[in-house]
DRENDO-1510 file (C-alpha; in Angstrom, 1 decimal, always signed):
<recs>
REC; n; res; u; v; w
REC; 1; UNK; +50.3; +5.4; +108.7 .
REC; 2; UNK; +48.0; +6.1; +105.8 .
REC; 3; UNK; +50.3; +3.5; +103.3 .
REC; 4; UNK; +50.9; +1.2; +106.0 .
REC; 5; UNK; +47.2; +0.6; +105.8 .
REC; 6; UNK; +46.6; +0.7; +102.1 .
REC; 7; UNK; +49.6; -2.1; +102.1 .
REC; 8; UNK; +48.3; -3.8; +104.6 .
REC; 9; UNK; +44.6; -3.9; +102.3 .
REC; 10; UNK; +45.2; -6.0; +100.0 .
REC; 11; UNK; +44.5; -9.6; +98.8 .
REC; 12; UNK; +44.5; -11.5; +101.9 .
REC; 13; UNK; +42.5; -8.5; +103.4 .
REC; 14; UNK; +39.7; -8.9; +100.2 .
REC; 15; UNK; +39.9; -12.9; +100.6 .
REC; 16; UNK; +39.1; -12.3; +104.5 .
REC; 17; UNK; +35.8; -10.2; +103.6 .
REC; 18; UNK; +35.4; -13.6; +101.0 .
REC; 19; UNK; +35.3; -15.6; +104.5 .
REC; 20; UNK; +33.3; -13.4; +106.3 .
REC; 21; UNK; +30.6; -13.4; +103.5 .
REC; 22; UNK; +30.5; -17.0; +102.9 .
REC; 23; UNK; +30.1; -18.0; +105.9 .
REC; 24; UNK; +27.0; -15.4; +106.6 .
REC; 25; UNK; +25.2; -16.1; +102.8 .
REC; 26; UNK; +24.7; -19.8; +101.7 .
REC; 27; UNK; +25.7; -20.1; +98.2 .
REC; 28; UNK; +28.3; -17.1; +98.1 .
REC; 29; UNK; +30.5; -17.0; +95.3 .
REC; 30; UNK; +34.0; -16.0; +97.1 .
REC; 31; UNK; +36.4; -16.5; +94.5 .
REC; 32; UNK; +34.4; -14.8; +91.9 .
REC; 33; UNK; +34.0; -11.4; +94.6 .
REC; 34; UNK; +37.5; -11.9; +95.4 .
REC; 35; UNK; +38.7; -11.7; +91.3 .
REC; 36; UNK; +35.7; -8.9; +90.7 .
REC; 37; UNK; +37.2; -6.6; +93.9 .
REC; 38; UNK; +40.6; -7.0; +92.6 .
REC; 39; UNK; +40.2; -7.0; +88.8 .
REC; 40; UNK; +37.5; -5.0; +87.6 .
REC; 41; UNK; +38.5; -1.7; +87.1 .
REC; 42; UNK; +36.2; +1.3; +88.3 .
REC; 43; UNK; +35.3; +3.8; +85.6 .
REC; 44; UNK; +35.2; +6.3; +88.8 .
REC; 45; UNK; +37.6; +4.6; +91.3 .
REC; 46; UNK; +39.7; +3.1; +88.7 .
REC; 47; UNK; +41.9; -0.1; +89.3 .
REC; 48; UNK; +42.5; -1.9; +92.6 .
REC; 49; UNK; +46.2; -1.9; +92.7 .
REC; 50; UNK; +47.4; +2.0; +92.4 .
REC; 51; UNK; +44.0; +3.1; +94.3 .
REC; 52; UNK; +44.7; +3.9; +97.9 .
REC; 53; UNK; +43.3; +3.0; +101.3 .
REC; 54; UNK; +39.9; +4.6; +100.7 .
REC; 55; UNK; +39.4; +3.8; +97.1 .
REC; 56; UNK; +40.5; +0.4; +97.6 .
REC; 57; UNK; +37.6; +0.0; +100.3 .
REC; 58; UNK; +35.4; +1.6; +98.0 .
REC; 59; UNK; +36.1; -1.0; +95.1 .
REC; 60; UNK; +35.3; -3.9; +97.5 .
REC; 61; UNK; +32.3; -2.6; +98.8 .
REC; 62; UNK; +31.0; -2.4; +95.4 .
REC; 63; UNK; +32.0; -6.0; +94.5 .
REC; 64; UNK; +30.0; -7.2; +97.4 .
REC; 65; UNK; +27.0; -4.9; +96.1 .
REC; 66; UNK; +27.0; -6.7; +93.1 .
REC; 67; UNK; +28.2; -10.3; +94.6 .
REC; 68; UNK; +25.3; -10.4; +97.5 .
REC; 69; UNK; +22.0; -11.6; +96.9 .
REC; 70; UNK; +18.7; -9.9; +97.1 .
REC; 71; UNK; +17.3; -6.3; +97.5 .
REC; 72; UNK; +19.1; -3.3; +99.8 .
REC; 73; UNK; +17.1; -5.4; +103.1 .
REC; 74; UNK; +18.7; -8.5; +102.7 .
REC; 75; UNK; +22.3; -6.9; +102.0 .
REC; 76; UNK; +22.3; -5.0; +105.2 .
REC; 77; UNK; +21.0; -8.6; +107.0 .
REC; 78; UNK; +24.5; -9.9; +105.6 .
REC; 79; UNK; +26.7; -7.4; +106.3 .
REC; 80; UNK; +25.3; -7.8; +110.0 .
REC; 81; UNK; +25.3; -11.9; +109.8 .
REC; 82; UNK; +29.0; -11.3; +108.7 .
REC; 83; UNK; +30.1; -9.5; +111.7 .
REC; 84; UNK; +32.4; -11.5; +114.4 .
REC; 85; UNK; +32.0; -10.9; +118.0 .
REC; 86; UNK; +32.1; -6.9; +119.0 .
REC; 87; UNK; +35.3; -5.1; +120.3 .
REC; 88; UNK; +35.4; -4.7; +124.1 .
REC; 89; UNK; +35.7; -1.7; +125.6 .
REC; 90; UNK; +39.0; -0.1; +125.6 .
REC; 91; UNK; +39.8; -2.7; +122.5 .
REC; 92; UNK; +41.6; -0.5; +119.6 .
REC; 93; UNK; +39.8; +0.3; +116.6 .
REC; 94; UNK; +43.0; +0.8; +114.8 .
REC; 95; UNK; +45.2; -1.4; +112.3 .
REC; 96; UNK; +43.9; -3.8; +109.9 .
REC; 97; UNK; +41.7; -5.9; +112.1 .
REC; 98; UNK; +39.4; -2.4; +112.0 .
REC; 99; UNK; +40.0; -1.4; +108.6 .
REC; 100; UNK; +39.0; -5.1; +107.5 .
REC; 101; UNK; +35.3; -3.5; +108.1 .
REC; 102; UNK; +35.6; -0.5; +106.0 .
REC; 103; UNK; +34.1; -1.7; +102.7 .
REC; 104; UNK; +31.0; -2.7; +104.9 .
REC; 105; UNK; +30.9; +1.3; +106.2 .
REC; 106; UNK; +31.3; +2.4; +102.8 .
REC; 107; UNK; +28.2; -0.6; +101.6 .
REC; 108; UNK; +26.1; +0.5; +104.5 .
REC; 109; UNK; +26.5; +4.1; +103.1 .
REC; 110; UNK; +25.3; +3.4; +99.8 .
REC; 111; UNK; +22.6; +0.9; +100.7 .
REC; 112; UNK; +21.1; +2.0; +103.7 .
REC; 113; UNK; +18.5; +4.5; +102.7 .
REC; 114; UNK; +16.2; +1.8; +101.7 .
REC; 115; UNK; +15.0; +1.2; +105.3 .
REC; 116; UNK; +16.9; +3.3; +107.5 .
REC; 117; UNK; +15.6; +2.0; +110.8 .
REC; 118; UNK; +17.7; -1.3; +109.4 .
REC; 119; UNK; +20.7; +0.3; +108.1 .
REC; 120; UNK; +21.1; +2.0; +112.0 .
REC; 121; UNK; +20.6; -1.2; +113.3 .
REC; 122; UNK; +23.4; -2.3; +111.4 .
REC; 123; UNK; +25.8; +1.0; +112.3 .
REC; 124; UNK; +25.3; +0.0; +115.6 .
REC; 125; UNK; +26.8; -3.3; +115.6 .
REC; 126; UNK; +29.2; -2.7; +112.7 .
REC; 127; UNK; +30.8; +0.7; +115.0 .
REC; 128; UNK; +31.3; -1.8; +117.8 .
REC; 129; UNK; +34.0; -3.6; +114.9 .
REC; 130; UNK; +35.1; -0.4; +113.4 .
REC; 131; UNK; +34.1; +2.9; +113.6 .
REC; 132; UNK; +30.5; +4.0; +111.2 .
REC; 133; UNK; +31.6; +7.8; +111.9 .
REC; 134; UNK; +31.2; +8.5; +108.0 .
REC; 135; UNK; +28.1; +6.4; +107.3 .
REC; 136; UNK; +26.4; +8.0; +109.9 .
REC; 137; UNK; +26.8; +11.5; +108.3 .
REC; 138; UNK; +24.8; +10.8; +105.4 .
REC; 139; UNK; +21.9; +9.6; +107.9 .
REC; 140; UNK; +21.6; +12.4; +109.9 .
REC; 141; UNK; +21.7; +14.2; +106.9 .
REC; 142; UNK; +18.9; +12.5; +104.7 .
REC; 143; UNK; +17.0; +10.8; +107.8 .
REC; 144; UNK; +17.3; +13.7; +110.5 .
REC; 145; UNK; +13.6; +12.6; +111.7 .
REC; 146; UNK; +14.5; +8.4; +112.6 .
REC; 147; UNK; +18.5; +9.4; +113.2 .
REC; 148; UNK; +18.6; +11.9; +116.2 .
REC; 149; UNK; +16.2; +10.1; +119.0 .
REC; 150; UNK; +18.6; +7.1; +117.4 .
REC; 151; UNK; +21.7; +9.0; +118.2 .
REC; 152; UNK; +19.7; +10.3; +121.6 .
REC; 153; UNK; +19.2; +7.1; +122.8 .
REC; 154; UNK; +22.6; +5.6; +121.6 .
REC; 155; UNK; +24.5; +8.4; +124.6 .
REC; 156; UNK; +23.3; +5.6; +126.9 .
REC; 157; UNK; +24.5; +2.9; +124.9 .
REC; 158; UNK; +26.9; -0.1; +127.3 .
REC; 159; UNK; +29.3; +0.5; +124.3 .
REC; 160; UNK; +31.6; +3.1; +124.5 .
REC; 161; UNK; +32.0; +2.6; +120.4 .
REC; 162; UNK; +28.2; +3.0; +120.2 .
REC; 163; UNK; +28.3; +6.7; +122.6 .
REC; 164; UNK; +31.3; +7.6; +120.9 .
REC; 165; UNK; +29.6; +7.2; +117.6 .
REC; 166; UNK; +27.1; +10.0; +118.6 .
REC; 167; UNK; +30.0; +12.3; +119.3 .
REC; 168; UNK; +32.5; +11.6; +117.0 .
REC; 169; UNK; +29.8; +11.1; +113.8 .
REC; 170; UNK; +27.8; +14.6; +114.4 .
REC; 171; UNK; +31.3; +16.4; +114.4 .
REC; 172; UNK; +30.2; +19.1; +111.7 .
REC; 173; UNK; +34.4; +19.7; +110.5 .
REC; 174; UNK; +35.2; +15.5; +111.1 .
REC; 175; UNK; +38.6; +15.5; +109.0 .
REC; 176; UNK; +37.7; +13.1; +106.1 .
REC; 177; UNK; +34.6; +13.4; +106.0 .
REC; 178; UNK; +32.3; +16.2; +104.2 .
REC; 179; UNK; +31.1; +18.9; +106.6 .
REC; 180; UNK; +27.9; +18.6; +108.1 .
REC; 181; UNK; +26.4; +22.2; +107.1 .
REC; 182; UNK; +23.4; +22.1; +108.9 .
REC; 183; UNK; +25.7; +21.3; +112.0 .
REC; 184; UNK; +27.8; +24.2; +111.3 .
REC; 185; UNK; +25.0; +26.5; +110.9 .
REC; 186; UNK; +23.4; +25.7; +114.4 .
REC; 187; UNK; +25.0; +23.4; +116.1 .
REC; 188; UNK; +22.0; +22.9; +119.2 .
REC; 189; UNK; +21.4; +19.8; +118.3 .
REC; 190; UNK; +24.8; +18.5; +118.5 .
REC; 191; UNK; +25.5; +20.0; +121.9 .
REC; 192; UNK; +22.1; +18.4; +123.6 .
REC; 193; UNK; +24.4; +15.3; +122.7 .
REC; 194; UNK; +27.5; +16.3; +124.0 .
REC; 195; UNK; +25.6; +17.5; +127.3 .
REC; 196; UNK; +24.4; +14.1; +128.1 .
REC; 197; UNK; +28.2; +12.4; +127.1 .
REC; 198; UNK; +30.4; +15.5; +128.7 .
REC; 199; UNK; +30.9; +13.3; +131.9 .
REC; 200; UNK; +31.1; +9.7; +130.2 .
REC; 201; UNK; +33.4; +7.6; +132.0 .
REC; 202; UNK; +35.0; +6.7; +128.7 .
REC; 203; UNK; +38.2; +8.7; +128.0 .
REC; 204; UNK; +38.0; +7.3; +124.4 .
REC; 205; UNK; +34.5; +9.1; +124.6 .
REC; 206; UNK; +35.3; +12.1; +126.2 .
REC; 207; UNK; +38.0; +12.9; +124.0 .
REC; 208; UNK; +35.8; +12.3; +120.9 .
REC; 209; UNK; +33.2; +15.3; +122.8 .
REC; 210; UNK; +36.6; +17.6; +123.0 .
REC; 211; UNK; +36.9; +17.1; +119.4 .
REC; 212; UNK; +33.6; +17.7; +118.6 .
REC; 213; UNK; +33.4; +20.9; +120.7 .
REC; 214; UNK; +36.7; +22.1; +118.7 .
REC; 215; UNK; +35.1; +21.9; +115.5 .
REC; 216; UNK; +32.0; +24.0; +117.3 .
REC; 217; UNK; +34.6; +26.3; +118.0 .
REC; 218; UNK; +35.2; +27.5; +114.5 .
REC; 219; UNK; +32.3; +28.0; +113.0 .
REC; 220; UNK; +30.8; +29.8; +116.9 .
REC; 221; UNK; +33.7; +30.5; +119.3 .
REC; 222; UNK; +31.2; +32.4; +121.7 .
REC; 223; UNK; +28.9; +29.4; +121.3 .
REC; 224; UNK; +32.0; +26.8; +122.7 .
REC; 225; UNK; +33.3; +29.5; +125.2 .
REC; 226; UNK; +29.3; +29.2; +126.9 .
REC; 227; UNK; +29.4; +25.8; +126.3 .
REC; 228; UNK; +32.5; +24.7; +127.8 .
REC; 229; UNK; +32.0; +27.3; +130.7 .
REC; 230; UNK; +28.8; +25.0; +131.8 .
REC; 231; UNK; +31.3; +22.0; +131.7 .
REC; 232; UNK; +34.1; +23.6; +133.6 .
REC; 233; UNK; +34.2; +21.9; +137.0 .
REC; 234; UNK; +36.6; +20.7; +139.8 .
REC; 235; UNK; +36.6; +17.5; +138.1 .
REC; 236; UNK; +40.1; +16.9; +136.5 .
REC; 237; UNK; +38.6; +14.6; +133.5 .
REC; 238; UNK; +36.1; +17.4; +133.1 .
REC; 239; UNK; +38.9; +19.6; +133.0 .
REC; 240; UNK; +40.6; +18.5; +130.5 .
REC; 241; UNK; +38.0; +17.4; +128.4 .
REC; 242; UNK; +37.4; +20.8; +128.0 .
REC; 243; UNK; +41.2; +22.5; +127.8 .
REC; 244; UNK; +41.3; +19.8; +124.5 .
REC; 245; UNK; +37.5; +21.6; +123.1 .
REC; 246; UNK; +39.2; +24.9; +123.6 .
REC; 247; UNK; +42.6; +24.4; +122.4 .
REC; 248; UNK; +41.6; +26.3; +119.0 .
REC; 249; UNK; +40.5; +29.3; +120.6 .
REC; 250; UNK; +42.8; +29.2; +123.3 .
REC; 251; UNK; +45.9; +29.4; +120.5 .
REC; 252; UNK; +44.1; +31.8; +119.1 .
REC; 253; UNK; +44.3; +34.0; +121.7 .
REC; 254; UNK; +41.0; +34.2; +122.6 .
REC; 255; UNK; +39.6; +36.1; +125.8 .
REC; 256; UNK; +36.9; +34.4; +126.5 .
REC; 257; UNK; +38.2; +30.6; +126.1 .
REC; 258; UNK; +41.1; +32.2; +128.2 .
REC; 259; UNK; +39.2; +33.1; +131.1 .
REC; 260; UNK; +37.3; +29.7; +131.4 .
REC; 261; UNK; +40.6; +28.3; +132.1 .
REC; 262; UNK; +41.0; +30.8; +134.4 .
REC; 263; UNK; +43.9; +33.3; +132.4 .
REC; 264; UNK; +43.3; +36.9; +132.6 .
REC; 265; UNK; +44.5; +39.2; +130.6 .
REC; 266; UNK; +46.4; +41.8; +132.6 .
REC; 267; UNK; +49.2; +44.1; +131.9 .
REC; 268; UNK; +50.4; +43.2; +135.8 .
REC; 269; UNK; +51.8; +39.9; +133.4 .
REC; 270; UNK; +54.4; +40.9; +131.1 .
REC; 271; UNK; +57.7; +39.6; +129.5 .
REC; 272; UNK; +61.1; +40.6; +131.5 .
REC; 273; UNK; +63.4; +39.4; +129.2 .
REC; 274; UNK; +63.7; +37.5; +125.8 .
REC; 275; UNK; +66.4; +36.1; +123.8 .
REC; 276; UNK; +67.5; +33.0; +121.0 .
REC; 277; UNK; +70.6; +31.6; +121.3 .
REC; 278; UNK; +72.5; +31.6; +119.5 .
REC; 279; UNK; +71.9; +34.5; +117.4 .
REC; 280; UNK; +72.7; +34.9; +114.3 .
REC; 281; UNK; +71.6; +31.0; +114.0 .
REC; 282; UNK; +72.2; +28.4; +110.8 .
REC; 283; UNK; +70.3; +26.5; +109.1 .
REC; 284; UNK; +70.3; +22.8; +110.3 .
REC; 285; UNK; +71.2; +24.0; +113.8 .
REC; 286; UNK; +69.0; +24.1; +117.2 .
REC; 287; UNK; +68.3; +27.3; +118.4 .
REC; 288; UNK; +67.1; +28.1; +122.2 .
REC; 289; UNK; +64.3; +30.4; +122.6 .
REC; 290; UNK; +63.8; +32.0; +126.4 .
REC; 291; UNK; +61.2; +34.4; +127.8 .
REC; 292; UNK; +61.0; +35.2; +132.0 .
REC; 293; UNK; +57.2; +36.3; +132.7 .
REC; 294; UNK; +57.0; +38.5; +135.6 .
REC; 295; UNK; +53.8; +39.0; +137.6 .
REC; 296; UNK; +54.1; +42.2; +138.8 .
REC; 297; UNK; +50.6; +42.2; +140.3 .
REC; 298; UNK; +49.7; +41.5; +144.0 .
REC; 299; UNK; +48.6; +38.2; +144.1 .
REC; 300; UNK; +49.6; +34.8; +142.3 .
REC; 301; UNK; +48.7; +34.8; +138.7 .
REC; 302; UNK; +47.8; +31.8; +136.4 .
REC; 303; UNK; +49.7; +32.2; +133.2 .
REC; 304; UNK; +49.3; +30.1; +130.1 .
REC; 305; UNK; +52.9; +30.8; +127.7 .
REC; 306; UNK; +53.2; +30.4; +124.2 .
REC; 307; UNK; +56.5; +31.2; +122.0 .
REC; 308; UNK; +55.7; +32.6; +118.6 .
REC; 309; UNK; +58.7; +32.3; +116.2 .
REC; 310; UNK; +58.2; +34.3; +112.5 .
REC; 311; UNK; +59.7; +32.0; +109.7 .
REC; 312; UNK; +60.6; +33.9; +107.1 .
REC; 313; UNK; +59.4; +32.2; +103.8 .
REC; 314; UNK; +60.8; +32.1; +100.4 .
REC; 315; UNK; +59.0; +35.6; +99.1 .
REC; 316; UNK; +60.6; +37.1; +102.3 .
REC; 317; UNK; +57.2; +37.3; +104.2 .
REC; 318; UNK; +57.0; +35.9; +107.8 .
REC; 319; UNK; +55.0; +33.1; +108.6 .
REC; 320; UNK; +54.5; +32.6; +112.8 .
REC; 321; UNK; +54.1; +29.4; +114.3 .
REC; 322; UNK; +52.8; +29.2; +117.7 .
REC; 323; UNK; +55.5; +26.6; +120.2 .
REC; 324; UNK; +53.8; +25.4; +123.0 .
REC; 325; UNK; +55.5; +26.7; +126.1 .
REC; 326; UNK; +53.7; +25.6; +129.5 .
REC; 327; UNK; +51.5; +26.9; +131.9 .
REC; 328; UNK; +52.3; +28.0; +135.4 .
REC; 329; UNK; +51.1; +30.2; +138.2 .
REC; 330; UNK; +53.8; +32.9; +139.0 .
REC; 331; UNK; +53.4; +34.4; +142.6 .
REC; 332; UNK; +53.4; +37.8; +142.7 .
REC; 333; UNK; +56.6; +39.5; +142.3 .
REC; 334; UNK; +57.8; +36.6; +141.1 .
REC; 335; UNK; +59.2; +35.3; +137.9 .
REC; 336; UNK; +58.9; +32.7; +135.7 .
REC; 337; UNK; +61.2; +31.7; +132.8 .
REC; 338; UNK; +60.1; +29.4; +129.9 .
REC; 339; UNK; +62.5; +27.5; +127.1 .
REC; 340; UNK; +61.9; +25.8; +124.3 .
REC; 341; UNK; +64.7; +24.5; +121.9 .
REC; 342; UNK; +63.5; +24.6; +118.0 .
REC; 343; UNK; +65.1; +22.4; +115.7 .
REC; 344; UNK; +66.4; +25.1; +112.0 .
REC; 345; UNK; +66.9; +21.4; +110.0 .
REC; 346; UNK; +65.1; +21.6; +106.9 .
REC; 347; UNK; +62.2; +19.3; +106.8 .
REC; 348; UNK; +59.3; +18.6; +104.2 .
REC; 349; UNK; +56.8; +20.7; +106.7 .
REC; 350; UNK; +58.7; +23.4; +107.2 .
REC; 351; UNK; +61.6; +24.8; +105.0 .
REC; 352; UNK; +64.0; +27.7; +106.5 .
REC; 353; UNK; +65.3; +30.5; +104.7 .
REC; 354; UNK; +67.9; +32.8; +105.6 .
REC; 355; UNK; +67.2; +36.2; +107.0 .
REC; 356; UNK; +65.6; +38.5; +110.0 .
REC; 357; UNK; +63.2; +36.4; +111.5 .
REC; 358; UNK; +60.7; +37.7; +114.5 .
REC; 359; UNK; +59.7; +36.6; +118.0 .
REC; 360; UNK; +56.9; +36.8; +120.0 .
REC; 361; UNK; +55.3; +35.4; +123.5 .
REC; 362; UNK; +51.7; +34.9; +124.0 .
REC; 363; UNK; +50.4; +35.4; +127.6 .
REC; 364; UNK; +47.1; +34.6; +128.5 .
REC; 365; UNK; +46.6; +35.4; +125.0 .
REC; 366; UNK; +47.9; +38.6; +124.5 .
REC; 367; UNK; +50.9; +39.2; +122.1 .
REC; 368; UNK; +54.2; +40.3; +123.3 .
REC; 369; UNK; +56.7; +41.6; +120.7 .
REC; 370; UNK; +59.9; +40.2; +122.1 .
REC; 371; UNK; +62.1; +41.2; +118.9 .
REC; 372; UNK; +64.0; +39.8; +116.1 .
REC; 373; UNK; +66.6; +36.9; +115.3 .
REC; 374; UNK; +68.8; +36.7; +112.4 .
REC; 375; UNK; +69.1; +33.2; +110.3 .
REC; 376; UNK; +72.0; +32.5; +108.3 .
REC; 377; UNK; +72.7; +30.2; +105.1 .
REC; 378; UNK; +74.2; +26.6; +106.6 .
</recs>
């Protein structure tokens, strides 16, 4: 996805952003930005051509710092003059008709501080064209004071780009971005933001507050587990909203996460049988992996199942990797068996080696040793 974006950011991308600009800044030099983006070569970002997605963006928006006129004001007035109408809701941010607005991110970033009333002004129209998740950070960051009642206010926003912005910009482990430390260190503030956006009507919204909660997570897992226990309700959005916050801790194994989802830990659940097939297995074949739970208690049991398979790695240590394997509520005396086929074919993300590898099942979170498969040479 990542080159098919950087290919699709090129030339007629940089001569589009020529348009947008010319037609927002009387007397605009296009050609000359257009030769200056692509040309010039960057003693930190070096040259357009072999730079990719984000350096390329980079490059342009520091052509059109040096091709607009006037002071930091008047540039963040033209990035906004340059904007076309904004996205509806449920319009993709995605492909190149988003990513056309990523050298104004970048400008607004490096800009902005000048008069940062001005330069949020500006994030909130630009986000409803493409996302200002990583401009925001450096607001928040430098400007806490003008950028939270901002970001407060923004949670009742008609845009669902504008609320998500609050919840997917204050995400203190956002992936590409630098980490917001303050965030990680107490993260109060951020969760008085997801409180007023848990029950937005916006999946695209919601999903960004799992996300956000996720990150919480793993930096203050007792933190999330309180948290999303406040948010757990009969409502199914809510519900799931929250399975995606916990889904960290829940992998992990963690109680607490667990029993907000309503999995006990109890030895009345255990593992019946277990088996791979076939076994001894090759490399480059399937292999089937199958574990009957058994509720031996006296009433019906929730039970969330997860297959762990030990990879043995080329220093002969094992290496587990958790397999999703369903959930299920398993009436008492009853059984339930889960399956999952497992592909051995070598792949760049995972290489197999021959030898004794292990096997485990996760039940509510607790680890079930359920023995040891053999892998042979193809």
């Amino acid at each position: 996805m990542a080159d098919a974006l950087k290919d699709s950011f090129e030339r007629p991308a940089v001569e589009r952003i020529a348009i947008m600009f010319e037609r927002a800044v009387p007397g605009f030099e296009s050609a000359a930005f257009v030769d200056d983006a692509l040309d010039r070569v960057d003693p930190e970002l070096g040259a357009f051509g072999p730079a990719g997605l984000t350096d390329r963006a980079r490059l342009v928006a520091r052509a059109l710092d040096r091709h607009l006129p006037g002071d930091g004001r008047d540039k963040l007035r033209a990035i906004e003059r340059s904007l076309g109408d904004p996205l509806d809701d449920g319009a993709d941010l995605g492909g190149m008709d988003g990513f056309v607005h990523l050298p104004h991110v970048y400008l607004v970033d490096t800009i902005g501080h000048i008069d940062v009333t001005l330069a949020l002004d500006v994030q909130e129209a630009l986000t409803q064209r493409f996302t200002c998740e990583f401009s925001i950070r450096s607001f928040i960051e430098s400007a806490p004071a003008e950028t939270m009642p901002r970001l407060h206010s923004w949670t009742e926003h008609s845009s669902e780009h504008v609320r998500r912005l609050v919840s997917e910009g204050t995400r203190p482990r956002l992936p590409w971005a630098a980490r917001l430390r303050s965030f990680q260190q107490d993260p109060a503030p951020v969760i008085e933001l997801l409180d007023r956006l848990v029950g937005d009507g916006s999946e695209y919204v919601r999903r960004s507050v799992a996300n956000n909660l996720n990150d919480i997570s793993k930096d203050h897992p007792d933190l999330a587990v309180a948290t999303a226990s406040r948010w757990w309700s009969d409502d199914r959005d809510r519900r799931r909203l929250v399975r995606h916050g916990l889904r960290t801790l829940v992998k992990a194994g963690d109680p607490g996460a667990l029993a907000v989802l309503g999995y006990r830990q109890d030895d009345s659940i255990g593992v019946r049988t277990s088996g791979v097939e076939p076994d001894p297995a090759r490399i480059g074949a399937k292999i089937r992996v199958s574990a009957t739970i058994h509720n031996n208690g006296s009433t019906p049991a929730p039970v969330l199942v997860d297959l762990v398979v030990g990879f043995v790695k080329a220093d002969g240590s094992i290496r587990p990797k958790v397999f999703k394997g369903g959930e299920a509520t398993i009436q008492a005396g009853a059984d339930h068996v889960v399956t999952k086929t497992i592909s051995l074919a070598q792949h760049s993300t995972r290489t197999h080696h021959p030898g004794p590898h292990t096997l485990a099942v996760l039940v509510n979170g607790r680890t079930i040793d359920a023995g040891r498969f053999d892998v042979l040479e193809a």
